[in-house]
C-alpha positions as CSV (number, residue, x, y, z in Angstrom):
1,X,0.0,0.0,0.0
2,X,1.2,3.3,-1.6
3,X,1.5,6.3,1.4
4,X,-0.4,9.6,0.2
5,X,1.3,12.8,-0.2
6,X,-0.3,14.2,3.5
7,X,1.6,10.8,5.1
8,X,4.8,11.2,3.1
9,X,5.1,14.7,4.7
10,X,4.2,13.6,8.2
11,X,6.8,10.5,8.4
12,X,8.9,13.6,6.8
13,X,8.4,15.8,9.6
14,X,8.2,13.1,12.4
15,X,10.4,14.0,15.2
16,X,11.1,12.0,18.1
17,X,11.4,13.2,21.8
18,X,13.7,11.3,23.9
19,X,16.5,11.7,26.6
20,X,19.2,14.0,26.1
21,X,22.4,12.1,26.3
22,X,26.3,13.7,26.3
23,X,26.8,12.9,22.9
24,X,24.2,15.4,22.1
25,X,26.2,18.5,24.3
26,X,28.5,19.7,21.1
27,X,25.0,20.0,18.8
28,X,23.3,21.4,22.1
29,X,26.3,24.2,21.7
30,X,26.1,25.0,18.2
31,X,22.2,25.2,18.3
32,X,23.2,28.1,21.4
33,X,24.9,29.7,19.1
34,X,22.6,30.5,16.8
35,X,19.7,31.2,19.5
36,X,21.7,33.1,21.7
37,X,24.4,34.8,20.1
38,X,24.3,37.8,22.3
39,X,23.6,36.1,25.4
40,X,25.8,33.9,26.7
41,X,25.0,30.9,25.4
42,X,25.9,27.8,27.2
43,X,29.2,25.7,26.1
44,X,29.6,21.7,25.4
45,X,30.9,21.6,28.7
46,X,27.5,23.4,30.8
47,X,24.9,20.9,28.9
48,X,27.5,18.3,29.9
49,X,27.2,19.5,33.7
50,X,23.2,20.1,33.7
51,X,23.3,16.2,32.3
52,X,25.2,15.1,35.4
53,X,23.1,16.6,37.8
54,X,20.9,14.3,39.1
55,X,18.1,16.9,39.8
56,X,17.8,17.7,35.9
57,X,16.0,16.2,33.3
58,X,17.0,17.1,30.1
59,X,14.7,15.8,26.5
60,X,15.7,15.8,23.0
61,X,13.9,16.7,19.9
62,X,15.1,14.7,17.0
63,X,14.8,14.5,13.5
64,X,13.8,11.3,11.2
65,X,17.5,11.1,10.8
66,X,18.4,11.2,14.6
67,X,19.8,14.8,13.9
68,X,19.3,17.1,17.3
69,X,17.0,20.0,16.2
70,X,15.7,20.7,20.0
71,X,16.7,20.2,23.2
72,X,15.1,21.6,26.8
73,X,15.7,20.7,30.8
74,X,13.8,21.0,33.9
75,X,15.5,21.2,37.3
76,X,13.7,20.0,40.2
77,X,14.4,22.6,43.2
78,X,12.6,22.9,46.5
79,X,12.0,20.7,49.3
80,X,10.4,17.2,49.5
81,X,7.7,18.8,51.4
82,X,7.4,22.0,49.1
83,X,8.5,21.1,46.0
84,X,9.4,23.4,42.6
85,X,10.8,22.9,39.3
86,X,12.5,25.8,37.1
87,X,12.3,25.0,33.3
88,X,16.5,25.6,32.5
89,X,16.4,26.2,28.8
90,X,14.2,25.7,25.8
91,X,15.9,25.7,22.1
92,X,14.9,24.8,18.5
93,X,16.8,25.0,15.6
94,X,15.4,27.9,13.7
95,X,14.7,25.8,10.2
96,X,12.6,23.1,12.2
97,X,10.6,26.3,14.0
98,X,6.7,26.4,13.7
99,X,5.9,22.9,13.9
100,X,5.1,21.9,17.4
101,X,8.6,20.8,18.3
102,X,9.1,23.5,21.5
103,X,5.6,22.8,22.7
104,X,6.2,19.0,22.4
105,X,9.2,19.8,24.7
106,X,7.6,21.6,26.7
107,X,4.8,19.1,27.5
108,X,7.5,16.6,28.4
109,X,9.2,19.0,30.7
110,X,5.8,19.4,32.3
111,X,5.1,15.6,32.8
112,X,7.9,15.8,34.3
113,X,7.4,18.9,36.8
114,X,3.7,17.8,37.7
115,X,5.0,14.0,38.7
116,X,7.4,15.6,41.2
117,X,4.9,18.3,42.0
118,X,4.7,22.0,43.1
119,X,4.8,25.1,40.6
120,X,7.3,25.5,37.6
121,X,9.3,28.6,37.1
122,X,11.0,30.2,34.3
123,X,12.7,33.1,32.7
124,X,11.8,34.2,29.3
125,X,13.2,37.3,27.4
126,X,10.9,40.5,27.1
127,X,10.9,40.3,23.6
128,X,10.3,36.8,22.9
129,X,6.6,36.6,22.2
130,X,6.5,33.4,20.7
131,X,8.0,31.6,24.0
132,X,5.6,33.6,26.1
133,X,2.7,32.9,23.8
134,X,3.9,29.3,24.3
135,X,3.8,29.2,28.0
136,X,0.7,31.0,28.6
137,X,-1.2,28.4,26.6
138,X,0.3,26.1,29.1
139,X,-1.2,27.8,32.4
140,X,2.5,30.1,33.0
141,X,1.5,33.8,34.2
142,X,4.0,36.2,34.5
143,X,5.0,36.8,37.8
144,X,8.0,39.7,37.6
145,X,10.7,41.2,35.6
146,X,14.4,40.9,36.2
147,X,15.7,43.8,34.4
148,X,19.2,43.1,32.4
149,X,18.9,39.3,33.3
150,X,20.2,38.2,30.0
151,X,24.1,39.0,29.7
152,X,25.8,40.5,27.8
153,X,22.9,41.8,25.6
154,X,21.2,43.4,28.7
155,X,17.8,42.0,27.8
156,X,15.1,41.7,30.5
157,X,13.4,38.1,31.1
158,X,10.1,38.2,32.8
159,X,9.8,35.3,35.3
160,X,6.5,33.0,34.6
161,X,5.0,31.0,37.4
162,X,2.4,27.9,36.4
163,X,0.9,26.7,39.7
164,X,0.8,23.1,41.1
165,X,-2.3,21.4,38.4
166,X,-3.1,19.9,42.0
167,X,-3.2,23.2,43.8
168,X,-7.0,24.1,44.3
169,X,-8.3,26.7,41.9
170,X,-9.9,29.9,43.1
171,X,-13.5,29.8,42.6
């Protein structure tokens, strides 16, 4: 059986979450690179350290070939009786943009975060509205500004909170 045009395309575009593993830090570099090039962005050596830490968890986003076109981490932070998570990073290689792949990291970084429970945390630059379009849609409300938090460039990042989903709801 012959695969339509629509399923060529998909099994195309497929990409394929899994664990971020050390092998993956020097693509995990380049891809900062290119995202961050006026902010610092994080060496070989720093995704190599965030993978070591037990209190991370770090995904991959991967083409059909296996190539590394996303990566994000979660560190869980807190206290076994009051418990938070702070989403580390979030990057997608700008020709695989627009087609879910942050979002689908997201999510896993969530599973995550809502399995060891409490509220999630992140910074996100001023300017980035797709990111905070992003995290809205998943429940994050921004909660302050840290003025010049991004360095060198000087850029602000406003710091989202999502609440515990177990947390009661206001009514």
């Amino acid at each position: 059986m012959n695969a339509t045009p629509e399923e060529n395309t998909a099994a195309e575009n497929a990409v394929v979450i899994d664990a971020l593993r050390p092998e993956d830090a020097p693509r995990c570099a380049e891809l900062e690179q290119i995202l961050f090039p006026g902010d610092d962005p994080w060496s070989a050596d720093a995704f190599r350290s965030e993978l070591a830490s037990p209190h991370n968890r770090y995904f991959a986003a991967r083409d059909p070939q296996g190539r590394l076109i996303g990566y994000a981490g979660l560190a869980r932070l807190g206290t076994a009786i009051e418990p938070e998570s702070e989403v580390h990073t979030i990057g997608v290689d700008p020709v695989a943009r627009r087609r879910g792949i942050g979002g689908a990291l997201l999510g896993e970084l969530l599973a995550v975060a809502d399995r060891w429970g409490g509220p999630v945390f992140l910074e996100v630059r001023t300017d980035n509205d797709a990111a905070i379009a992003l995290y809205r849609r998943e429940g994050f409300e921004i909660v302050g500004t840290r003025k010049r938090y991004y360095q060198p460039s000087g850029a602000d990042a406003y710091t989202m909170r999502r609440p515990d989903p177990r947390e009661e709801s206001p009514a």
